[in-house]
N, C-alpha and C positions, 0 to 999 in steps of 0.2 A: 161297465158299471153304471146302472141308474142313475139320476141326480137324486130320487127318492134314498136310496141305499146310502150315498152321499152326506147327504142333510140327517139323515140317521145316526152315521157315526160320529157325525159333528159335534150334533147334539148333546151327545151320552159322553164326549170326551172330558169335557170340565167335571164332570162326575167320577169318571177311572179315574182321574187323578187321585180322587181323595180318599178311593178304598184300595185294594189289591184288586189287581187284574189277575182275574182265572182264565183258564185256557178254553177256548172255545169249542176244542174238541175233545177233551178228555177232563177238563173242571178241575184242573189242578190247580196249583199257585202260580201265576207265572211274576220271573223277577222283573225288578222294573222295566230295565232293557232286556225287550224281548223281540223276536219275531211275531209275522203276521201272515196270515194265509187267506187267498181269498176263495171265497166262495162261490165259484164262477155259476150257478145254479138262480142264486138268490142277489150278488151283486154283494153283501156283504163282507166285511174285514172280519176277519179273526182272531184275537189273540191264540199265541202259540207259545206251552211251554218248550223247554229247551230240544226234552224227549222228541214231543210232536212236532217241533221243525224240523230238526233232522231228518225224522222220515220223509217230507216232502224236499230235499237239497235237489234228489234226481229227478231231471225236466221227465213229467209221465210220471211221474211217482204215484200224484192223487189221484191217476184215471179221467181225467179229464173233469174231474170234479172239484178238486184241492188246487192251488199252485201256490209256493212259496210265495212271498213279496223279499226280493232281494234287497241287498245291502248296499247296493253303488250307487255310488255322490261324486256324479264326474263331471267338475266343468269345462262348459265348452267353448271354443272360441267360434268365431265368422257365421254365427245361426242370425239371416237375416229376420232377427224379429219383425222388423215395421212388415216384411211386406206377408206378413202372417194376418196382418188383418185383424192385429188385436186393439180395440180401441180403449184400454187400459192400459197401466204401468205394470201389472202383476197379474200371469194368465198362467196356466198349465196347461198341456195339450197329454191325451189319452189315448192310445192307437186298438182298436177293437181288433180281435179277431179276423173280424173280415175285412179288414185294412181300413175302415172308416175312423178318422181325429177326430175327437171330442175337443175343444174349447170349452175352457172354465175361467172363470175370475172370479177372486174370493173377495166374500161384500160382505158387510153387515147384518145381512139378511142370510148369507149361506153362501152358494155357488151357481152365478150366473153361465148357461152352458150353449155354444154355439155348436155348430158343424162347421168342419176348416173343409173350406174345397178343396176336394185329391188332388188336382195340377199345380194350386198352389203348394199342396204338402210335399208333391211330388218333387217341385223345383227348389225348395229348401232342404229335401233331404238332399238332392243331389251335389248343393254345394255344401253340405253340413251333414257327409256317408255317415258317422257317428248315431244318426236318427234313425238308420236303417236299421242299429239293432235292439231300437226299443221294445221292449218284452209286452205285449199287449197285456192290457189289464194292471199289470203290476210294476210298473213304470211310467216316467212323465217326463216330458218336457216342461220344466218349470221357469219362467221369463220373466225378468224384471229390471224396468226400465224407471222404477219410482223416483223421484230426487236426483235425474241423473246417474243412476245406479246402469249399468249395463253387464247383466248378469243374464248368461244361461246354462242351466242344468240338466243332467240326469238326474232324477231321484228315485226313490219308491214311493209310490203311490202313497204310502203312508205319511211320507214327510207334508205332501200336499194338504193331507187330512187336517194335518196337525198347523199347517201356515192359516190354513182357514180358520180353525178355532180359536188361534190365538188374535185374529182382526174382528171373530166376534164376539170374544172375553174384553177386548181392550178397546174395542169405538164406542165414539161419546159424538155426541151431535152430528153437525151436515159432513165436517172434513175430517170426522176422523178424532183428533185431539194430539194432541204430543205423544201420548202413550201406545198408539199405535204404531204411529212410522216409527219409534224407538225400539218395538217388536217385532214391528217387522226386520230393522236395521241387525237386532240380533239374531234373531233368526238364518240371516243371510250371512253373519259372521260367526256363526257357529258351523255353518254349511261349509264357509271358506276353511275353517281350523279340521275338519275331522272329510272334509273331501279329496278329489285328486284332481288334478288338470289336466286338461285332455294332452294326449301325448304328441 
């Protein structure tokens, strides 16, 4: 997924809020909580009504063109963040196709994006196997180490989307402001009540 495609959906997020989301592939209603499909062509997210997610459940379904964005919110324990080489409190990592990690941190500006060197990737999935089933494109390693906070997740891609737009709905001058890290802080305890722990 581009940073262009990214910064796209970020953008238009504060705006779905305030109308109905139609489906991206068939223009129907979709209900609030909905699925998302991505659009591995264009790097684009989707909304999905209920009908059109179904269709994509089975991996291959879209033909290499559609893939769902799944539903798991798995946290995990012993992922050594620091030595991931993120030089922020709050990053997500993206695994491409071609096994290349993207690095993001979500800023005020949007989403700041590295490359994670494959040895390092390598050596953190090895003692953190749970990375090895990250679903490229449509999953993320999400990190956060803000406040003392020492969190790591699976998510979907979507959830990312969505942690972005809410740090650039809610920052206010050089650090941010109260209303931020209090959004972020829900964000991450909404994550805790409707996720699972890794087993």
């Amino acid at each position: 997924m581009t940073s262009g495609a990214l910064d796209r959906a970020i953008r238009r997020a504060p705006a779905a809020r305030a109308e109905t989301d139609t489906c991206g592939l068939c223009d129907a209603p979709a209900p609030d909580r909905h699925a998302h499909v991505l659009d591995e062509s264009s790097g684009e997210l989707l909304c999905a009504c209920r009908a059109c997610g179904l269709l994509f459940e089975r991996e291959g379904a879209g033909y290499g063109h559609y893939r769902l964005v799944p539903g798991r919110r798995e946290r995990l324990g012993g992922v050594p963040a620091a030595d991931l080489g993120v030089p922020v409190g709050l990053a997500f990592f993206v695994a491409g196709r071609d096994g290349a990690v993207t690095a993001r941190y979500p800023s005020p500006m949007g989403a700041t994006e590295w490359t994670v060197d494959p040895g390092i990737w390598a050596e953190v999935t090895a003692r953190a196997p749970r990375l090895a089933d990250l679903r490229p494109g449509v999953e993320a390693l999400l990190v956060n180490t803000v406040r003392g906070a020492d969190e790591q997740w699976i998510v979907p891609i979507d959830d990312c989307y969505r942690l972005v737009a809410v740090i650039r709905r809610s920052w206010t001058g050089l650090s941010g402001g109260d209303r931020v890290w209090n959004d972020i802080e829900a964000f991450f305890k909404d994550l805790t009540e409707t996720g699972t722990k890794e087993q």
